[in-house]
ChimeraX commands (.cxc) that place a marker at each C-alpha (Angstrom):
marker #1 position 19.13,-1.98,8.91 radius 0.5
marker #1 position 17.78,0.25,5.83 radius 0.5
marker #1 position 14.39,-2.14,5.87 radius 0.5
marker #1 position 12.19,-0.24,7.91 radius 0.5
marker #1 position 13.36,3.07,6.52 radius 0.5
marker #1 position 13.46,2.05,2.80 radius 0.5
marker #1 position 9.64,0.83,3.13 radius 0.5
marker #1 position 8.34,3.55,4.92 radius 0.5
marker #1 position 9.44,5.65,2.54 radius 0.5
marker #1 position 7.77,3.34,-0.30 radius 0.5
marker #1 position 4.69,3.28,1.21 radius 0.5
marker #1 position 5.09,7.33,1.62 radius 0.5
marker #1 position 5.21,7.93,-1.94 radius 0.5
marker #1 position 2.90,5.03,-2.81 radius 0.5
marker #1 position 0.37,7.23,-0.82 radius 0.5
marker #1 position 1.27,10.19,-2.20 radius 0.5
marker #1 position 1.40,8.91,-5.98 radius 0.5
marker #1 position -1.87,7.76,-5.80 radius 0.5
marker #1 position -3.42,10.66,-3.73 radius 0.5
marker #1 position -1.63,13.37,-6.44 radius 0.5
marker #1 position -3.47,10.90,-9.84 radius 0.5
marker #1 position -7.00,10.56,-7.21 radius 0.5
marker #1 position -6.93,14.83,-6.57 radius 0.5
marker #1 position -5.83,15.57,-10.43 radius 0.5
marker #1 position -8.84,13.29,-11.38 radius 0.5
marker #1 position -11.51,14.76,-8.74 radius 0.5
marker #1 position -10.81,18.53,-9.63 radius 0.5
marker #1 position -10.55,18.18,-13.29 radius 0.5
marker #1 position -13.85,16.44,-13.51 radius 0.5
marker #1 position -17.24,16.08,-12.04 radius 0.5
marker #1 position -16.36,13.30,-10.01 radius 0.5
marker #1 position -17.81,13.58,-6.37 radius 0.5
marker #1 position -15.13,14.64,-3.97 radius 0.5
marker #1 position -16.84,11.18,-1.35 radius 0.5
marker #1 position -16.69,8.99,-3.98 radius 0.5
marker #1 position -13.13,10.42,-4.96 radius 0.5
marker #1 position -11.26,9.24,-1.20 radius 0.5
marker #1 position -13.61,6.07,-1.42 radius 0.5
marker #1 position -12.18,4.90,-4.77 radius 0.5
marker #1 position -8.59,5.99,-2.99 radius 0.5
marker #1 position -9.33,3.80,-0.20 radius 0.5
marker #1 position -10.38,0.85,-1.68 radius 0.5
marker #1 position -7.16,1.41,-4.50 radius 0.5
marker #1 position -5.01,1.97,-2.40 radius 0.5
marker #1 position -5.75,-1.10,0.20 radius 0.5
marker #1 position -5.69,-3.47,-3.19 radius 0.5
marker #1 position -2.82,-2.33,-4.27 radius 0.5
marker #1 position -0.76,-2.88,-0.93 radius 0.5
marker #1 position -2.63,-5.84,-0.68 radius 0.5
marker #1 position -1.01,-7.36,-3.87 radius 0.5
marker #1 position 2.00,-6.08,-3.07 radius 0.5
marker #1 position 1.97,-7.88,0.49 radius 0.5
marker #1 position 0.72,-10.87,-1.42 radius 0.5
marker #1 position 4.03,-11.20,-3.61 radius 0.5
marker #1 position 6.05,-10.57,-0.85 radius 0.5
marker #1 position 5.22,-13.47,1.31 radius 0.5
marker #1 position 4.95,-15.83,-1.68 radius 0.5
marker #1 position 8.60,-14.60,-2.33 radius 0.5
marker #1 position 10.27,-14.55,1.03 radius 0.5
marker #1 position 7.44,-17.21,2.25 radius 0.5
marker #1 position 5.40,-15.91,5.72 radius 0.5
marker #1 position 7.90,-14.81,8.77 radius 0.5
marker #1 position 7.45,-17.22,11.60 radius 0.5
marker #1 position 4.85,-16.67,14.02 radius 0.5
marker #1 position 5.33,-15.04,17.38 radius 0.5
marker #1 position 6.66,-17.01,19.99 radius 0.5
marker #1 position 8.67,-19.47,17.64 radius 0.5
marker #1 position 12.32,-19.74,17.09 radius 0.5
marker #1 position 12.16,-20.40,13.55 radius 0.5
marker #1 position 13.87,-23.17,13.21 radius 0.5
marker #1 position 12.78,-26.82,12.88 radius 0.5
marker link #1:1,2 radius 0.2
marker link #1:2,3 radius 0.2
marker link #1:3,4 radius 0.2
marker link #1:4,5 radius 0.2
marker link #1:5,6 radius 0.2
marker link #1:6,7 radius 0.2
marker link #1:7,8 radius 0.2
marker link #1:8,9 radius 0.2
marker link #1:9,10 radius 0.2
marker link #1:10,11 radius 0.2
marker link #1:11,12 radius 0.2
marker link #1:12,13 radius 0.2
marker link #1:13,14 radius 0.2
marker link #1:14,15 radius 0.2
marker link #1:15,16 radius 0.2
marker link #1:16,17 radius 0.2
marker link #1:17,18 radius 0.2
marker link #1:18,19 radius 0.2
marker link #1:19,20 radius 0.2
marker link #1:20,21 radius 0.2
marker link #1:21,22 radius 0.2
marker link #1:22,23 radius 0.2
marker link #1:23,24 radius 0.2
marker link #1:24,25 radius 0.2
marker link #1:25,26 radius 0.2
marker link #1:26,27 radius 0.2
marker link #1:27,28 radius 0.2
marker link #1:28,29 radius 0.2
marker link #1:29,30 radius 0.2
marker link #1:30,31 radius 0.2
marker link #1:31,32 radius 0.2
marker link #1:32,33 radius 0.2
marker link #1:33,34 radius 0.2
marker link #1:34,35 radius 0.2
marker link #1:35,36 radius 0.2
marker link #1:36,37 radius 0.2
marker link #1:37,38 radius 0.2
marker link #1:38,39 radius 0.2
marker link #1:39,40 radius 0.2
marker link #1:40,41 radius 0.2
marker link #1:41,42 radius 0.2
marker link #1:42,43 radius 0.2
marker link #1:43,44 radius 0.2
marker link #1:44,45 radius 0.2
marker link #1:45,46 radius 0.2
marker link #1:46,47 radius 0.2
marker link #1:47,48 radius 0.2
marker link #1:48,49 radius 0.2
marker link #1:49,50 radius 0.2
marker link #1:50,51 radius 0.2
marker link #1:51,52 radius 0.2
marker link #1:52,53 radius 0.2
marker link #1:53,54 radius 0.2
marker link #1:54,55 radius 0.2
marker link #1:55,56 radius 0.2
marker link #1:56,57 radius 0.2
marker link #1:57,58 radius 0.2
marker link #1:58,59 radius 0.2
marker link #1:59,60 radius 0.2
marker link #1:60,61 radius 0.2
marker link #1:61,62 radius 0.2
marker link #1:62,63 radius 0.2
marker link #1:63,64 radius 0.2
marker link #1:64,65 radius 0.2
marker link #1:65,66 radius 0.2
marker link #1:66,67 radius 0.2
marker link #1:67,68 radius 0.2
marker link #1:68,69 radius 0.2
marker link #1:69,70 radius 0.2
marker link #1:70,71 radius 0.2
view
C-alpha cells in the first residue's frame, strides 16, 4: 500500500538532491548554466537507470500485460 507513496517520494528527493549539488556547482563556478541542466539530465537519467537496473535483477521483471503470472 506504502509502494507508490514511498517511491514517489524517493524519486522527489533524488531530484531534488541532485538539482541542490547541480545549482551549488553552476553558481559557484563558471560552468555554463545549458551545460549545467544537460549534465543534470543525462545524471540524473543514469542514475535512475541503474537503480531500475538492480531492481528488476532483484525482484526479476513484473509480468507483462495481459498475463496472469503464473505458469
Amino acid at each position: 500500500m506504502m509502494t507508490p507513496l514511498v517511491s514517489v517520494l524517493g524519486f522527489i528527493v533524488r531530484l531534488t538532491f541532485f538539482a541542490v549539488i547541480l545549482v551549488v556547482l553552476g553558481l559557484w563556478s563558471p560552468l555554463n548554466i545549458l551545460a549545467l541542466c544537460i549534465a543534470f539530465v543525462v545524471l540524473f537519467t543514469i542514475l535512475n537507470g541503474i537503480w531500475l537496473f538492480n531492481l528488476v535483477r532483484r525482484h526479476g521483471a513484473p509480468p507483462s500485460a495481459g498475463t496472469s503470472g503464473t505458469t
